[in-house]
PQR file with spaces between the fields and no chain letter, atoms N, CA, C, O and H, PARSE charges and radii, in Angstrom:
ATOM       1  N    UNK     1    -134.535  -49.837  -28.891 -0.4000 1.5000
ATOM       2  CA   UNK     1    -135.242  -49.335  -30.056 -0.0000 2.0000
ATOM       3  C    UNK     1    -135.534  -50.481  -31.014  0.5500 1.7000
ATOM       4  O    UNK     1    -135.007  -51.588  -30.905 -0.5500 1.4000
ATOM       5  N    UNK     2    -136.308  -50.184  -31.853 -0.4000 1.5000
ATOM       6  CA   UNK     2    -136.675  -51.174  -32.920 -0.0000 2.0000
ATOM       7  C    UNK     2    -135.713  -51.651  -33.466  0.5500 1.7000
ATOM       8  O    UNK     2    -135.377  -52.833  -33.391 -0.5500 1.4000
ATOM       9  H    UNK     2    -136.736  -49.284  -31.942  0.4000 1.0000
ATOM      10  N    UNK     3    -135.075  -50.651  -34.176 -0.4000 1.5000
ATOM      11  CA   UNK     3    -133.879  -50.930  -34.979 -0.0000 2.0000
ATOM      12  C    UNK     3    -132.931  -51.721  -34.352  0.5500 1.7000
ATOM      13  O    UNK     3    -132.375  -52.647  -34.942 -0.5500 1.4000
ATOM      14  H    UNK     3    -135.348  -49.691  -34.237  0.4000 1.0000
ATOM      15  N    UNK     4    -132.664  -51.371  -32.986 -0.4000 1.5000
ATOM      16  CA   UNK     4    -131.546  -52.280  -32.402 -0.0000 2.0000
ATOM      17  C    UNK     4    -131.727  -53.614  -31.964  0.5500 1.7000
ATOM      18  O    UNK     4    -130.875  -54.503  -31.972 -0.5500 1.4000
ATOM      19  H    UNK     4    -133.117  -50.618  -32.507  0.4000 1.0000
ATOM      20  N    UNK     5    -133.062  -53.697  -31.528 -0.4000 1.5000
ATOM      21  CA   UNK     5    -133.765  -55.206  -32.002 -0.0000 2.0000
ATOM      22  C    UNK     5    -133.585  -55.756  -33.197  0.5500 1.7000
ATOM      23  O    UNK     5    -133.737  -56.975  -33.270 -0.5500 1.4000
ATOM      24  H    UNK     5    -133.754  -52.975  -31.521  0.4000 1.0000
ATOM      25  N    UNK     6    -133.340  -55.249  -34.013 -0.4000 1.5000
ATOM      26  CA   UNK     6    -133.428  -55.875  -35.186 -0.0000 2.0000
ATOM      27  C    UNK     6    -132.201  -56.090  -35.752  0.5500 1.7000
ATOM      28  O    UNK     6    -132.168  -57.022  -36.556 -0.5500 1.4000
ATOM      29  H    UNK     6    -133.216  -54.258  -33.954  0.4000 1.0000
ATOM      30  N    UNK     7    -131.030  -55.401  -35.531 -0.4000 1.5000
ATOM      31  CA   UNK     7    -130.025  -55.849  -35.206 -0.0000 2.0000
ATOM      32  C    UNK     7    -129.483  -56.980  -34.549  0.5500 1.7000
ATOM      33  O    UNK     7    -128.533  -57.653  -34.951 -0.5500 1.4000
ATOM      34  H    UNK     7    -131.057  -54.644  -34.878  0.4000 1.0000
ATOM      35  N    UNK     8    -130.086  -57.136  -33.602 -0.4000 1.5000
ATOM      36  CA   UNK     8    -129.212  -58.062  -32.524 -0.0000 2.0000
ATOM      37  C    UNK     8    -129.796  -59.328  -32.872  0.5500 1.7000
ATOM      38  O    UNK     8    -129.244  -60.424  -32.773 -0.5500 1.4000
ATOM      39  H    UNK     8    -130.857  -56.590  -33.276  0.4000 1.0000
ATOM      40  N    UNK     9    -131.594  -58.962  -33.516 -0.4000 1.5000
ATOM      41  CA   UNK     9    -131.370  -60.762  -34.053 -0.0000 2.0000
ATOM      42  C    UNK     9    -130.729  -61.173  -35.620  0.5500 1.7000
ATOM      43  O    UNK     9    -130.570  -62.290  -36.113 -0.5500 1.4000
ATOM      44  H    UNK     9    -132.043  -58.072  -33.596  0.4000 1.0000
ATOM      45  N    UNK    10    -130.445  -59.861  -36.165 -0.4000 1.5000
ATOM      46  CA   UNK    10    -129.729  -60.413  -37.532 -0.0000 2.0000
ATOM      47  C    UNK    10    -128.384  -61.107  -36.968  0.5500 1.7000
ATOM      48  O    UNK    10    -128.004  -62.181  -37.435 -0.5500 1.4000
ATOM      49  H    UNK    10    -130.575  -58.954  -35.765  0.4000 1.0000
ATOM      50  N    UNK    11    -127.516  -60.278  -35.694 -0.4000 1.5000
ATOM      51  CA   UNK    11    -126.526  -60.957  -35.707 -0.0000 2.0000
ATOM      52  C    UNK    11    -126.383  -62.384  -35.027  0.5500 1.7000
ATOM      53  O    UNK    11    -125.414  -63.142  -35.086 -0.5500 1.4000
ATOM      54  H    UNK    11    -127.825  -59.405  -35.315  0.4000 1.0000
ATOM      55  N    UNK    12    -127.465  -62.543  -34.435 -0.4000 1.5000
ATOM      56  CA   UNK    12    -128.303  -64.340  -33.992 -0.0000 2.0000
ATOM      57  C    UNK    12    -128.354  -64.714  -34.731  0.5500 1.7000
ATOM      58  O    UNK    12    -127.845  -65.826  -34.599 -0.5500 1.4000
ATOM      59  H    UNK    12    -128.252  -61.928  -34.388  0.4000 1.0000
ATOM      60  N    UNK    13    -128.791  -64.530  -36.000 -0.4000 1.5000
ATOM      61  CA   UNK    13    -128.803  -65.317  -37.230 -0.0000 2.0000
ATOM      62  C    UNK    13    -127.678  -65.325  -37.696  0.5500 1.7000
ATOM      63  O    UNK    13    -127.507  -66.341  -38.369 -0.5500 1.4000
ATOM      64  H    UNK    13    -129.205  -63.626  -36.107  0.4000 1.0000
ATOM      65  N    UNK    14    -126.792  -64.658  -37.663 -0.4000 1.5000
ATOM      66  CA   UNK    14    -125.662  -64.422  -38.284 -0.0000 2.0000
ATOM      67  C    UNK    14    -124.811  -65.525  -37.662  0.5500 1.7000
ATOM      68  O    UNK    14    -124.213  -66.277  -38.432 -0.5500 1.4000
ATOM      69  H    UNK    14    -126.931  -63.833  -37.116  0.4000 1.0000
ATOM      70  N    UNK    15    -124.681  -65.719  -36.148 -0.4000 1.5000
ATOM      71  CA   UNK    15    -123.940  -66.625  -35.032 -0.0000 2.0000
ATOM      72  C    UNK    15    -124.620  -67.859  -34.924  0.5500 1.7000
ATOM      73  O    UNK    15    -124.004  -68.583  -34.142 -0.5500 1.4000
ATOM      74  H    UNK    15    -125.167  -65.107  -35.524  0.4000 1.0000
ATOM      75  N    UNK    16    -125.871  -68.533  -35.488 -0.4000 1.5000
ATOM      76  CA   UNK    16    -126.532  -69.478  -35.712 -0.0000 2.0000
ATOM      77  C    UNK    16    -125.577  -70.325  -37.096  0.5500 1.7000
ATOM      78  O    UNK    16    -125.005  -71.415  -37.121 -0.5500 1.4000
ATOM      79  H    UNK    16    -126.371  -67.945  -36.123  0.4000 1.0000
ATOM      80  N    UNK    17    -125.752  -69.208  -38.172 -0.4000 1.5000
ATOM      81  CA   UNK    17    -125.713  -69.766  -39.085 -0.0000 2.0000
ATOM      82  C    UNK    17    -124.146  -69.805  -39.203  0.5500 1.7000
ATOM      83  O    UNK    17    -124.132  -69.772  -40.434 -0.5500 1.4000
ATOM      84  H    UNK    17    -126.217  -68.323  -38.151  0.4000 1.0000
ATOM      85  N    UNK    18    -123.238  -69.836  -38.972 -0.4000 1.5000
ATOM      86  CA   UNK    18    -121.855  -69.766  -38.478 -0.0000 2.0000
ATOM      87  C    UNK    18    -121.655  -71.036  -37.592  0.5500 1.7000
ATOM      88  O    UNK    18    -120.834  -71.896  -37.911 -0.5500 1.4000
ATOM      89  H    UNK    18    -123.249  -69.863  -37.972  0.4000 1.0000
ATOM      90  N    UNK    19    -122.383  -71.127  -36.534 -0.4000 1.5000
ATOM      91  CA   UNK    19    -122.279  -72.773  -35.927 -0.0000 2.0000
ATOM      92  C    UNK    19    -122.979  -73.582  -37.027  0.5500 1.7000
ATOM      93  O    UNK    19    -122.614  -74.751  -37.156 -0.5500 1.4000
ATOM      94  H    UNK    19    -123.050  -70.429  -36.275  0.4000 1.0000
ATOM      95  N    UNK    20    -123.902  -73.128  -37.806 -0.4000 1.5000
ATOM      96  CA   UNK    20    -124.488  -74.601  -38.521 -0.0000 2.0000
ATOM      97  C    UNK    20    -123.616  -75.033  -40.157  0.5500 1.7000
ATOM      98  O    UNK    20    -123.595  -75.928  -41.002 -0.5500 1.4000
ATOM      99  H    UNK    20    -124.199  -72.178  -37.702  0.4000 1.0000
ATOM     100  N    UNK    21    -123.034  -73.814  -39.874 -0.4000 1.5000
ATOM     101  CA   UNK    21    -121.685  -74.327  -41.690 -0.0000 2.0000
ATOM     102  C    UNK    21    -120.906  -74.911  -40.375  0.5500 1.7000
ATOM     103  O    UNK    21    -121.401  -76.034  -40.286 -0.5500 1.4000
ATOM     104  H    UNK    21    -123.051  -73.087  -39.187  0.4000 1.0000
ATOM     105  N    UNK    22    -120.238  -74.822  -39.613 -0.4000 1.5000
ATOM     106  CA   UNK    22    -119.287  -75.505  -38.818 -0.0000 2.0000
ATOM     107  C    UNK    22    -119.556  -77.053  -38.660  0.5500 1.7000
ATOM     108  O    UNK    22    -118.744  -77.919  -38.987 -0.5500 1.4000
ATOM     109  H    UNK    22    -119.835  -73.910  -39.684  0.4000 1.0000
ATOM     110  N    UNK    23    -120.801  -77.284  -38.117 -0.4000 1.5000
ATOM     111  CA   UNK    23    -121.580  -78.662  -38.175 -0.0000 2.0000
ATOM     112  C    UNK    23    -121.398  -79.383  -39.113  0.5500 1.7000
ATOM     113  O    UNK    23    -120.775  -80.437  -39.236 -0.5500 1.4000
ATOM     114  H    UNK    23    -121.460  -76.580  -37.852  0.4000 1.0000
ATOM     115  N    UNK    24    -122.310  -78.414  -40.189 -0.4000 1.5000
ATOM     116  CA   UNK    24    -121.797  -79.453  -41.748 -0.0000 2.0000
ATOM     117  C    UNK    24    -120.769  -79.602  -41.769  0.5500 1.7000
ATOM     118  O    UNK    24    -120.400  -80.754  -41.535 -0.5500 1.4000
ATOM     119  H    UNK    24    -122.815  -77.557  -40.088  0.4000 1.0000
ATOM     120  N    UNK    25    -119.740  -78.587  -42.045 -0.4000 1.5000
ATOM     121  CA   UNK    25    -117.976  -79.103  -42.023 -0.0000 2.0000
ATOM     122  C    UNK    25    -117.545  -80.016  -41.401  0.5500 1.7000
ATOM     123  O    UNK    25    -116.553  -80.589  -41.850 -0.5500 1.4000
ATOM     124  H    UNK    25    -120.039  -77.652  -42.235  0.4000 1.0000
ATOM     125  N    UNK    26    -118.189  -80.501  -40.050 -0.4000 1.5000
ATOM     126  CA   UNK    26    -117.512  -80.909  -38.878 -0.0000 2.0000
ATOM     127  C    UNK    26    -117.987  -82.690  -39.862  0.5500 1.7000
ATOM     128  O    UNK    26    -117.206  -83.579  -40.202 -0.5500 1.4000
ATOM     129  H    UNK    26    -118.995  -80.035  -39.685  0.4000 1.0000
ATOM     130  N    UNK    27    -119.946  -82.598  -40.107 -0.4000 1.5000
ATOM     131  CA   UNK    27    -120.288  -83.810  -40.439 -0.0000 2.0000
ATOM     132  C    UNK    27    -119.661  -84.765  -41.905  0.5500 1.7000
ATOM     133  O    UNK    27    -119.596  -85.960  -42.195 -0.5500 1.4000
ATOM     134  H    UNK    27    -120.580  -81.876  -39.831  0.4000 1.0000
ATOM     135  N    UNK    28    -119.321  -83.610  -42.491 -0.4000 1.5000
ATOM     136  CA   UNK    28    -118.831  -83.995  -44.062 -0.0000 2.0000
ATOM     137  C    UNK    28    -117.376  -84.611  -43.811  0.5500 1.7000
ATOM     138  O    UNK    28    -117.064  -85.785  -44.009 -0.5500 1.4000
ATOM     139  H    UNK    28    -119.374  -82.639  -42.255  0.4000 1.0000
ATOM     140  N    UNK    29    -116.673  -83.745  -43.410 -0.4000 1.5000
ATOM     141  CA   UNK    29    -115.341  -84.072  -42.561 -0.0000 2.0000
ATOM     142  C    UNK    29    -115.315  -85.909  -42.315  0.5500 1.7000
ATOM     143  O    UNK    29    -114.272  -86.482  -42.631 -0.5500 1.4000
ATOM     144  H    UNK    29    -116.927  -82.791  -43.249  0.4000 1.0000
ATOM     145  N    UNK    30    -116.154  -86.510  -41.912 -0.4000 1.5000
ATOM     146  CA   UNK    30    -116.334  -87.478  -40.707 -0.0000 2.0000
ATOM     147  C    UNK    30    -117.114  -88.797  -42.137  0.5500 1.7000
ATOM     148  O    UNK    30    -117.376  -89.991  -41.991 -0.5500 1.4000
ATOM     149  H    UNK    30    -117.001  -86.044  -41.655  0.4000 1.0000
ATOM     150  N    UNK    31    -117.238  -88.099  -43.120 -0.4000 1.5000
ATOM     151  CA   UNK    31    -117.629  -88.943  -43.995 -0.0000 2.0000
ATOM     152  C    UNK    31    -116.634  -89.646  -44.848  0.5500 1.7000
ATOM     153  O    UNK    31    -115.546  -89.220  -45.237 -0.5500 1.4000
ATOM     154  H    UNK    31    -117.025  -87.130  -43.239  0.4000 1.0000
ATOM     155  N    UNK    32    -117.276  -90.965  -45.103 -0.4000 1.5000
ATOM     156  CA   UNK    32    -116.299  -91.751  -45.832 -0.0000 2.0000
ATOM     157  C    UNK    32    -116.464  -91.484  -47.472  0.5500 1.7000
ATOM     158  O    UNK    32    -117.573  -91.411  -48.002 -0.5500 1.4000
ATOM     159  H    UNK    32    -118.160  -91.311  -44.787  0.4000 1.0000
ATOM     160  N    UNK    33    -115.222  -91.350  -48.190 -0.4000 1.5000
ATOM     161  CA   UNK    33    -115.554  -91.163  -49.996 -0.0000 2.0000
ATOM     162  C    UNK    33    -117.062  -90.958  -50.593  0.5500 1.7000
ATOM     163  O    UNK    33    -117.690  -90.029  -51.100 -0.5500 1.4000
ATOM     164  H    UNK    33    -114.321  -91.409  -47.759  0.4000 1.0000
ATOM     165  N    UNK    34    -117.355  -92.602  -50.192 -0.4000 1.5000
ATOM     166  CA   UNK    34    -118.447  -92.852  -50.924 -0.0000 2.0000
ATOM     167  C    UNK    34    -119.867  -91.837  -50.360  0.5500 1.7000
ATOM     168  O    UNK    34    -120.789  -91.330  -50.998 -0.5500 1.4000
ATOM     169  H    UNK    34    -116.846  -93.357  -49.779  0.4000 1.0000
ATOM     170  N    UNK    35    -119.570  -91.834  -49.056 -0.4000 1.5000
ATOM     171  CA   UNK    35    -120.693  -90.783  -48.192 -0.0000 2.0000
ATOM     172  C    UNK    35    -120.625  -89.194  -48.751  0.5500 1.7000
ATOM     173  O    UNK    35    -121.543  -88.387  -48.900 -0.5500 1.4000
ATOM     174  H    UNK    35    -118.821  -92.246  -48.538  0.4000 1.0000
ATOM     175  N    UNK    36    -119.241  -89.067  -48.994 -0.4000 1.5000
ATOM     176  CA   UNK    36    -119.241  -87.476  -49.348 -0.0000 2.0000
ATOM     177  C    UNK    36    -119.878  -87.107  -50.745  0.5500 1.7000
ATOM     178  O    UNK    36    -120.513  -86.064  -50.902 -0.5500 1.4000
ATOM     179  H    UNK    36    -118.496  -89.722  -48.873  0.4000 1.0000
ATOM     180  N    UNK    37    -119.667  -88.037  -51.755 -0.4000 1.5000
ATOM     181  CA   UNK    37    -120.236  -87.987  -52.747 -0.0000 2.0000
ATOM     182  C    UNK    37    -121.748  -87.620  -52.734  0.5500 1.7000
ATOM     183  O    UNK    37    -122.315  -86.664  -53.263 -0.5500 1.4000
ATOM     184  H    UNK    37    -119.152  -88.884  -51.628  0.4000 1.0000
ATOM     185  N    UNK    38    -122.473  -89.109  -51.645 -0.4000 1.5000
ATOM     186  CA   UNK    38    -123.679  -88.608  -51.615 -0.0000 2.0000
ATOM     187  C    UNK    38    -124.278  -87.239  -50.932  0.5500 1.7000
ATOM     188  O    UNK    38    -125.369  -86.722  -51.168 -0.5500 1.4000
ATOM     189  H    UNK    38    -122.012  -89.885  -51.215  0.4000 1.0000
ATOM     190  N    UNK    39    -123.308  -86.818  -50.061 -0.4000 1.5000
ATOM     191  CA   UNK    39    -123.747  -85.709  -49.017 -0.0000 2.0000
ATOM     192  C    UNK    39    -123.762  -84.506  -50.293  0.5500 1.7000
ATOM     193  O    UNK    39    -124.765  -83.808  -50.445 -0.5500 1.4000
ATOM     194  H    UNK    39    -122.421  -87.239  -49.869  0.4000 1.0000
ATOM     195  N    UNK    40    -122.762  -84.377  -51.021 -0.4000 1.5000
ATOM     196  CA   UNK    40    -122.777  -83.660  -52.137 -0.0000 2.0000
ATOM     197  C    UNK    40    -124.066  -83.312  -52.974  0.5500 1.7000
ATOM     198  O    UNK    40    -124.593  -82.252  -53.312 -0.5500 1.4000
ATOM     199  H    UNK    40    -121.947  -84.944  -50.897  0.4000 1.0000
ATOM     200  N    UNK    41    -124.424  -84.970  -53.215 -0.4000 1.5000
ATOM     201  CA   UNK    41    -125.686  -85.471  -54.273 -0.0000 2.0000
ATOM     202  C    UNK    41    -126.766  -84.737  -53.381  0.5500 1.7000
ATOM     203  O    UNK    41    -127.391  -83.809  -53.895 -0.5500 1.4000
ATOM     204  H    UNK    41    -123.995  -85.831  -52.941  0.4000 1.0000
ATOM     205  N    UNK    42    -126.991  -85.063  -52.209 -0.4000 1.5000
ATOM     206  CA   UNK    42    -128.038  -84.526  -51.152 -0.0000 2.0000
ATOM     207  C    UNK    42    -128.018  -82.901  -51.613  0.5500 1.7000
ATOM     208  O    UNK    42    -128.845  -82.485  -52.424 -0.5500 1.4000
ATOM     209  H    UNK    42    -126.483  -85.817  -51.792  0.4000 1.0000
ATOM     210  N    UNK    43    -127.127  -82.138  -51.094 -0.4000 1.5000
ATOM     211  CA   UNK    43    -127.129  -81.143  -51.375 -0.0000 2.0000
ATOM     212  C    UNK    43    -127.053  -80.588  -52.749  0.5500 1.7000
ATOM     213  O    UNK    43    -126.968  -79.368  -52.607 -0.5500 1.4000
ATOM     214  H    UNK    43    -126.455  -82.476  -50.434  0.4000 1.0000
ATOM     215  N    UNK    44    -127.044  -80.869  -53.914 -0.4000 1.5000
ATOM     216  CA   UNK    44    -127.341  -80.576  -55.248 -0.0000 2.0000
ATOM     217  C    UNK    44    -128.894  -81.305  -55.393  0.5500 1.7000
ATOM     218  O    UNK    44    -129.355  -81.451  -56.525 -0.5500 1.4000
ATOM     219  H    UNK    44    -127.113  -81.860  -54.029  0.4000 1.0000
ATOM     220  N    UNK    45    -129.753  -81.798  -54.073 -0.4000 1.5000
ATOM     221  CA   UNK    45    -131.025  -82.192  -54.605 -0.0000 2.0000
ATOM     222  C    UNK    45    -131.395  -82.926  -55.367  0.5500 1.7000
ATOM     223  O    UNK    45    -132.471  -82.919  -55.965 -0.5500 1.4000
ATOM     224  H    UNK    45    -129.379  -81.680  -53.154  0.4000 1.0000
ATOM     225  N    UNK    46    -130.206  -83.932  -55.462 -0.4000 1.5000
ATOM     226  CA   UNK    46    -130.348  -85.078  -56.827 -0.0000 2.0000
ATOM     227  C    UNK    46    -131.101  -86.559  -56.019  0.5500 1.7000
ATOM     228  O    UNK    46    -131.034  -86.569  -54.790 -0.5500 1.4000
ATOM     229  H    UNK    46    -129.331  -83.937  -54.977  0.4000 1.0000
ATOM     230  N    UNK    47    -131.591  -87.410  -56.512 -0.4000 1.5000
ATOM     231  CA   UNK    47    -131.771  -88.637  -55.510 -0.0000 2.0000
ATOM     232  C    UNK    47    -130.886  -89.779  -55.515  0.5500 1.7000
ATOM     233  O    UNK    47    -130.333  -89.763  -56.615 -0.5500 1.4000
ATOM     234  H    UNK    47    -131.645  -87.402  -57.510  0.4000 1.0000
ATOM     235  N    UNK    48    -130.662  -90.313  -55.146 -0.4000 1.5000
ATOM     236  CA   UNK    48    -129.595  -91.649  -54.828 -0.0000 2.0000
ATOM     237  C    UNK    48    -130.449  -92.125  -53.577  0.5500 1.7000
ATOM     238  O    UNK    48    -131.146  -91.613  -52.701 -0.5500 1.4000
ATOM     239  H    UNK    48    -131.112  -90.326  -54.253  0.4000 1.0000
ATOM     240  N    UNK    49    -129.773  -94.095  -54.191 -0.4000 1.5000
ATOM     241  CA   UNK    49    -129.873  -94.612  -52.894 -0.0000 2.0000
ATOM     242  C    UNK    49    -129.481  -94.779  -51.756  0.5500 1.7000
ATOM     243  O    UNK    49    -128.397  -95.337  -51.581 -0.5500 1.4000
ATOM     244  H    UNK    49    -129.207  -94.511  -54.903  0.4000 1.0000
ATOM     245  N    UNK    50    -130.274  -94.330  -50.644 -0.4000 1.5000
ATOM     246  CA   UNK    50    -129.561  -93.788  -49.389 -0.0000 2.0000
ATOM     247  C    UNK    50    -129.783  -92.710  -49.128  0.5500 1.7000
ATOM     248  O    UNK    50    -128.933  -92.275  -48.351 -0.5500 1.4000
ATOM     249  H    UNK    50    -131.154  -93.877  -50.785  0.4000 1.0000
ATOM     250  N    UNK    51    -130.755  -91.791  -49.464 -0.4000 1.5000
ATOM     251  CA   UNK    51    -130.792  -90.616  -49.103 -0.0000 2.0000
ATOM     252  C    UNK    51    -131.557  -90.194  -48.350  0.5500 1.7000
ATOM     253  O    UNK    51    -131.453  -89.112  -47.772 -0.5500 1.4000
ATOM     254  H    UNK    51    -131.446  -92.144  -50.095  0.4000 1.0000
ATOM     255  N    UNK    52    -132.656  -91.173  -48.212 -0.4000 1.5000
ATOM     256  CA   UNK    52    -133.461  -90.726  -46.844 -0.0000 2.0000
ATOM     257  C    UNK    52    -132.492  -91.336  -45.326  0.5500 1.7000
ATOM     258  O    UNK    52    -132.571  -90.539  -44.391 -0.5500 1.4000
ATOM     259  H    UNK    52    -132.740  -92.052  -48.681  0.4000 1.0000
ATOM     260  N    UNK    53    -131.932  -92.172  -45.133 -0.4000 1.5000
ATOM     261  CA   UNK    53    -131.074  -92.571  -44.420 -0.0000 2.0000
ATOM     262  C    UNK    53    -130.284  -91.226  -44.141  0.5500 1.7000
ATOM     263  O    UNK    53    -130.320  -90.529  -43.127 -0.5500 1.4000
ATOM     264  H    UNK    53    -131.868  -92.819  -45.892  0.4000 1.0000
ATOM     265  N    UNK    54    -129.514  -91.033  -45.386 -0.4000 1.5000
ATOM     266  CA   UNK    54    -128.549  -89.979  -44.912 -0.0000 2.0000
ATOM     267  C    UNK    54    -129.120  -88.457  -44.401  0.5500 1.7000
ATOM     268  O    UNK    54    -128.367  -87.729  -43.755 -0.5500 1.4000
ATOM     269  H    UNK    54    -129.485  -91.600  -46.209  0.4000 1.0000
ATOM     270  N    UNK    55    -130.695  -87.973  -44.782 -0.4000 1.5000
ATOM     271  CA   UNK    55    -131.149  -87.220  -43.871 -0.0000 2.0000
ATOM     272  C    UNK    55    -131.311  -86.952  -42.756  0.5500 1.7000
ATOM     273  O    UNK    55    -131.214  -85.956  -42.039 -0.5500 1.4000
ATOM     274  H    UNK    55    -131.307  -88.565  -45.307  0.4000 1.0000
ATOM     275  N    UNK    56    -131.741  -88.587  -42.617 -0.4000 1.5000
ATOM     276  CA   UNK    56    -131.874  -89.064  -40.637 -0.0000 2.0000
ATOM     277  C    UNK    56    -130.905  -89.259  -40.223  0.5500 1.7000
ATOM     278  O    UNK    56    -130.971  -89.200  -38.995 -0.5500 1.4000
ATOM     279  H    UNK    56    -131.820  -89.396  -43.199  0.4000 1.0000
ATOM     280  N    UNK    57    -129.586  -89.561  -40.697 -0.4000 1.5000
ATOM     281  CA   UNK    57    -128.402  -89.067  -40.022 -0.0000 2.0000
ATOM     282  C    UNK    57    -127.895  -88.009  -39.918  0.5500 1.7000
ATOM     283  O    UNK    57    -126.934  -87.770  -39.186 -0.5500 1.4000
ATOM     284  H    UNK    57    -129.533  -89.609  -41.694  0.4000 1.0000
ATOM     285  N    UNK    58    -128.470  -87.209  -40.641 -0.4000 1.5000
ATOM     286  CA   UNK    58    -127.989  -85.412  -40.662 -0.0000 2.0000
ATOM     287  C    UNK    58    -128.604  -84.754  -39.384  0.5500 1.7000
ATOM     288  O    UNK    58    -128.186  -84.040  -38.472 -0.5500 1.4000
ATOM     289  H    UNK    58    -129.250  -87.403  -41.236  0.4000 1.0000
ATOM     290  N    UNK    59    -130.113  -85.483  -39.838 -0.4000 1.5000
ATOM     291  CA   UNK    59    -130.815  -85.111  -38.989 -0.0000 2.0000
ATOM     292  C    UNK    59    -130.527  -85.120  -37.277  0.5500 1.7000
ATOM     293  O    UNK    59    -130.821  -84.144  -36.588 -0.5500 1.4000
ATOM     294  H    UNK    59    -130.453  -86.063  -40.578  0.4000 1.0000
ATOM     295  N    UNK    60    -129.877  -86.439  -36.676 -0.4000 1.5000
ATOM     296  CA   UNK    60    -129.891  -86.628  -35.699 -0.0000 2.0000
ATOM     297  C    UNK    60    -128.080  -86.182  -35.369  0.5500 1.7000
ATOM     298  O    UNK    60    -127.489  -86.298  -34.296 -0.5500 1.4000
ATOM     299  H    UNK    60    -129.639  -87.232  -37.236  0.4000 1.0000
ATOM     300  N    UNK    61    -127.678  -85.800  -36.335 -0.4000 1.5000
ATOM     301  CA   UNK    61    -126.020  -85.197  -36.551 -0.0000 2.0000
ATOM     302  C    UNK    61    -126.320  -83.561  -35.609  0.5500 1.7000
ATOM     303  O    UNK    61    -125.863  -83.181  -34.531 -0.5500 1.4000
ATOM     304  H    UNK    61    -128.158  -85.706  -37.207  0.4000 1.0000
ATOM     305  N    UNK    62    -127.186  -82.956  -36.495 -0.4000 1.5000
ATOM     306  CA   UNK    62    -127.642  -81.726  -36.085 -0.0000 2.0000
ATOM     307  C    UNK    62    -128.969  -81.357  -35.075  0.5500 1.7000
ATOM     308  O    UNK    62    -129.534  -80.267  -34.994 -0.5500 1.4000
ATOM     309  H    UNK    62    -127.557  -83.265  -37.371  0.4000 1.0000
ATOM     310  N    UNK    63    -129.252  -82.476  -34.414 -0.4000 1.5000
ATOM     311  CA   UNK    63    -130.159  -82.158  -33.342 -0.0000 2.0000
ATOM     312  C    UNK    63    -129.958  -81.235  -32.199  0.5500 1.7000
ATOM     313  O    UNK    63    -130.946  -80.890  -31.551 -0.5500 1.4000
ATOM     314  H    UNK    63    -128.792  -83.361  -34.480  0.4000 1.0000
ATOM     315  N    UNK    64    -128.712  -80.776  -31.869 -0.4000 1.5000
ATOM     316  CA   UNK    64    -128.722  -80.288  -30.907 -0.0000 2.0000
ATOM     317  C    UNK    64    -128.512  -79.115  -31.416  0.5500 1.7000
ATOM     318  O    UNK    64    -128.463  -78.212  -30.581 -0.5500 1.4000
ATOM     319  H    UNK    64    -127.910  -81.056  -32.395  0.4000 1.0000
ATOM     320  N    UNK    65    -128.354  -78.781  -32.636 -0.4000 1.5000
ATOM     321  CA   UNK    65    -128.415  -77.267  -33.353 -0.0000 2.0000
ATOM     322  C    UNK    65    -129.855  -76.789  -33.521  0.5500 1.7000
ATOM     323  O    UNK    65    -130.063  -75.679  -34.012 -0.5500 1.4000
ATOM     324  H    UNK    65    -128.394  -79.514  -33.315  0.4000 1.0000
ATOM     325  N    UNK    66    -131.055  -77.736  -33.057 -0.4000 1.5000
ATOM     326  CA   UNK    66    -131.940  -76.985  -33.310 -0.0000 2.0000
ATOM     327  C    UNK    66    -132.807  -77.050  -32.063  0.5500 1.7000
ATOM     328  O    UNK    66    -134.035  -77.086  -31.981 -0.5500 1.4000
ATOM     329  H    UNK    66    -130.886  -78.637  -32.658  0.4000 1.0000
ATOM     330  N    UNK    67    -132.060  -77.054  -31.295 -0.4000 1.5000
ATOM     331  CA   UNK    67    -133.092  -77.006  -29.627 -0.0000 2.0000
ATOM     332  C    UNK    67    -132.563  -75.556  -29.211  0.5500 1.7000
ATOM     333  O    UNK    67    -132.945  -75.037  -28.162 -0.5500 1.4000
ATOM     334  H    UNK    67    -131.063  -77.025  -31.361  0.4000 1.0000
């Protein structure tokens, strides 16, 4: 049924987004002081130097979360 389609991909989203806080945890985890600060800064949307860097390392951190 519709409805149960629609179910089963909320809870895909639900089991997606559950591995991708794990990721971050896993990537923040793995950061040094000065990195966590910025990963912080990243995520409050502020700019610092280093932050396109630290995207493309997020980026290629979480590549296999988005295949």
């Amino acid at each position: 049924s519709e409805i149960g389609h629609k179910l089963s991909l909320k809870e895909l989203y639900l089991d997606e987004l559950v591995i991708l806080r794990d990721q971050l945890k896993s990537y923040q985890a793995q950061l040094s002081p000065e990195k966590q600060e910025q990963y912080e800064r990243l995520l409050a949307d502020e700019r610092f130097k280093g932050r396109q860097a630290m995207i493309r390392e997020l980026r290629a951190y979480l590549k296999d979360y988005s295949d």
